[in-house]
C-alpha positions as CSV (number, residue, x, y, z in Angstrom):
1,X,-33.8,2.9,-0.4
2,X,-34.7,4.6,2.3
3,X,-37.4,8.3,2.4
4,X,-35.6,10.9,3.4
5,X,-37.4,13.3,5.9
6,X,-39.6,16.0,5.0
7,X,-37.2,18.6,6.0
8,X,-34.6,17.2,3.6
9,X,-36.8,16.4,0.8
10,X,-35.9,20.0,-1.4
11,X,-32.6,20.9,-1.3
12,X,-30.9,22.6,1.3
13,X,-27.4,24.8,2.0
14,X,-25.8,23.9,5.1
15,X,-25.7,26.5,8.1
16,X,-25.3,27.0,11.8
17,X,-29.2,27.7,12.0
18,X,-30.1,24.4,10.4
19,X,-30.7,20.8,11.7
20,X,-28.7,17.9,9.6
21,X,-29.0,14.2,9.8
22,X,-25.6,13.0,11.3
23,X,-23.2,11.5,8.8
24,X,-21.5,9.2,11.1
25,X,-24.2,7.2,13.1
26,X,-27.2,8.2,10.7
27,X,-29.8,8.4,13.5
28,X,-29.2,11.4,15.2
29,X,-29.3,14.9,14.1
30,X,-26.4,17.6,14.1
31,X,-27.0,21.2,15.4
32,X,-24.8,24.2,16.2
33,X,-22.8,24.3,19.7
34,X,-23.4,27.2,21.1
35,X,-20.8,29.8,21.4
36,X,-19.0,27.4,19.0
37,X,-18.1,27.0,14.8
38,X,-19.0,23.7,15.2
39,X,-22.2,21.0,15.1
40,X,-22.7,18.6,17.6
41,X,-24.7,15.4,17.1
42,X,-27.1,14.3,19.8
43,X,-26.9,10.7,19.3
44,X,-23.6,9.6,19.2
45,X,-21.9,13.1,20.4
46,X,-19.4,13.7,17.8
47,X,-18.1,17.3,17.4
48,X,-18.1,18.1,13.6
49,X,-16.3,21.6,12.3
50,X,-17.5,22.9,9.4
51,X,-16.4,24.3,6.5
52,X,-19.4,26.5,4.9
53,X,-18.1,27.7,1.8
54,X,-17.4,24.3,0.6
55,X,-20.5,22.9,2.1
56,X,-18.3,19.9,4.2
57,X,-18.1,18.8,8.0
58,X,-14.9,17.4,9.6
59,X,-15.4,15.1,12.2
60,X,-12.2,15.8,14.3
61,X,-12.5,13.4,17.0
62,X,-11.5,10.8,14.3
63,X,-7.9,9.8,13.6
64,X,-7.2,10.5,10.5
65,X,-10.3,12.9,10.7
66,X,-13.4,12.0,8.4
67,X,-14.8,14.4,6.0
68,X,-18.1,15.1,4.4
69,X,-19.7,16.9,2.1
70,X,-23.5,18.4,2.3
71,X,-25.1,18.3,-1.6
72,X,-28.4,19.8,-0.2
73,X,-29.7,16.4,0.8
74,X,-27.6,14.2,2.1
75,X,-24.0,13.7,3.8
76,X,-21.1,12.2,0.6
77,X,-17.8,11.1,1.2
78,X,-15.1,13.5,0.8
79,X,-11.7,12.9,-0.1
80,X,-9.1,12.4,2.7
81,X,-6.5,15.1,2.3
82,X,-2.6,14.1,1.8
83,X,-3.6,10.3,1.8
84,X,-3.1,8.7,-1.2
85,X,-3.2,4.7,-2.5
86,X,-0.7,4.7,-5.5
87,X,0.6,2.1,-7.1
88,X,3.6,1.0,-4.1
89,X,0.6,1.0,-1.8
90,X,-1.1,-1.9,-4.0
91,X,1.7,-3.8,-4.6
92,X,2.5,-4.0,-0.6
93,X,-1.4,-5.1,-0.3
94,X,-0.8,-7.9,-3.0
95,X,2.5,-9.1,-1.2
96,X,1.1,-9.0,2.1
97,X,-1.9,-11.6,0.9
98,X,0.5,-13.6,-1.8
99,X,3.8,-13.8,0.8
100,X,2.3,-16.0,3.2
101,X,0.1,-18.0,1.3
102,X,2.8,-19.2,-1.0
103,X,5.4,-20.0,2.3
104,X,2.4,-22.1,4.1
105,X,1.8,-24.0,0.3
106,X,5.5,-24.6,-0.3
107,X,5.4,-26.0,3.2
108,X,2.4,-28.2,2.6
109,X,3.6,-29.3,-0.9
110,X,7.4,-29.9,0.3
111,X,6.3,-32.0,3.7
112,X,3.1,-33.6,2.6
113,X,1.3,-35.5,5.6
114,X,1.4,-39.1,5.6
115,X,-0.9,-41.2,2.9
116,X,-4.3,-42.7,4.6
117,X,-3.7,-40.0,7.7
118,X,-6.6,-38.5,8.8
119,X,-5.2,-35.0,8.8
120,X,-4.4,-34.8,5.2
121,X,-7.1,-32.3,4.6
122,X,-5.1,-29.8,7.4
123,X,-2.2,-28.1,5.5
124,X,-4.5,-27.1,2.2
125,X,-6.9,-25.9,4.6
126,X,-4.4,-24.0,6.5
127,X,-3.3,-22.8,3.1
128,X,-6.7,-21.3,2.7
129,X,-6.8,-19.9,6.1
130,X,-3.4,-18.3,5.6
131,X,-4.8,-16.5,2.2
132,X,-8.5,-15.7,3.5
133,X,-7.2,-13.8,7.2
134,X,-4.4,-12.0,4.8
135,X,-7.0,-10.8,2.2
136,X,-9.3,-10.1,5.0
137,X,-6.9,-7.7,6.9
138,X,-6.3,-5.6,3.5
139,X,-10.4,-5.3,2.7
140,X,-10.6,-4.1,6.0
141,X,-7.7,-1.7,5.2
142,X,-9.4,-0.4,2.3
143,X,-12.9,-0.8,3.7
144,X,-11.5,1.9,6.5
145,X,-9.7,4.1,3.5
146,X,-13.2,4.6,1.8
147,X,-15.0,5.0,4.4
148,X,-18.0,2.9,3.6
149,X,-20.9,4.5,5.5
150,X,-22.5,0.6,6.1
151,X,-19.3,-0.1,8.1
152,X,-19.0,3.1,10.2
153,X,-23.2,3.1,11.1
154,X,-22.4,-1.0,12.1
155,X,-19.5,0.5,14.1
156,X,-21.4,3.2,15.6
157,X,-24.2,1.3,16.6
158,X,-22.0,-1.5,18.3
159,X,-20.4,1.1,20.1
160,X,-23.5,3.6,21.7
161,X,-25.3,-0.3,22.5
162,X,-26.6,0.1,25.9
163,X,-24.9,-2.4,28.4
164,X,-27.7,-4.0,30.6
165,X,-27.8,-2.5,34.0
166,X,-26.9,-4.8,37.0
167,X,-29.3,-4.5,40.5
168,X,-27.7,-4.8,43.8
169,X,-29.7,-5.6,46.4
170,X,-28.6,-3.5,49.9
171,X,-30.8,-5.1,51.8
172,X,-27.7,-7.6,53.9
């Protein structure tokens, strides 16, 4: 686990005259806009309003907008408002993976390929295929709902990467 820095180390209310790590790309820092009710980070330049009686930033350049919570130290998650995942929700996620999967096996059970071919291996592993991109797209879905701070740092940082410059020479 990572130190935090000394500033952070006791316990600390968030305020427009303080300086906060940012929640979103974790390397830069978030101070008050001037003439504004709102931080600004210096890295990755996302506006954040705050909220200081519940101690939470919104980050409204975000659709649906991100929230988080200050506990004196560091930057939580915060419940999404009006977003829910109820039970209809998980059943749609379980027919989306299961759906498809069972169409490409009835296929491969019903026409099996012919015996000694060399491509016998192909509709079981298409099978797979079919199971592993469906259950991949609903992680992802879920991984976005929670917003798990690993992903949106990996995001961030792919994102701000500087592109290499290209030189032109003028001299013709």
């Amino acid at each position: 686990m990572t130190e935090l820095p000394v500033e952070f180390s006791t316990s600390t209310p968030l305020d427009y005259q303080g300086i906060y790590p940012c929640p979103i790309c974790r390397r830069g820092r978030i101070s008050a806009i001037a003439l504004m009710d709102a931080f600004g980070c210096d890295v990755c330049h996302h506006i954040f309003t705050a909220n200081l009686p519940k101690q939470s930033l919104r980050v409204d350049d975000t659709s649906p907008p991100l929230n988080r919570r200050w506990n004196g130290k560091k930057w939580q998650p915060s419940h999404r408002d009006g977003v829910e995942i109820n039970p209809s929700v998980w059943l749609v996620a379980v027919a989306f993976v299961c759906l498809p999967t069972t169409i490409v096996s009835l296929a491969a059970y019903t026409f099996p390929p012919l015996p000694g071919s060399s491509w016998q291996w192909f509709s079981w592993a298409w099978v797979g295929l079919a199971f592993l991109s469906h259950l991949g797209c609903v992680a992802w879905l879920i991984l976005e709902y929670y917003e798990v701070p690993s992903l949106m740092a990996l995001r961030q940082s792919s994102s701000t990467q500087q592109l290499p410059v290209r030189q032109y020479r003028l001299d013709r």
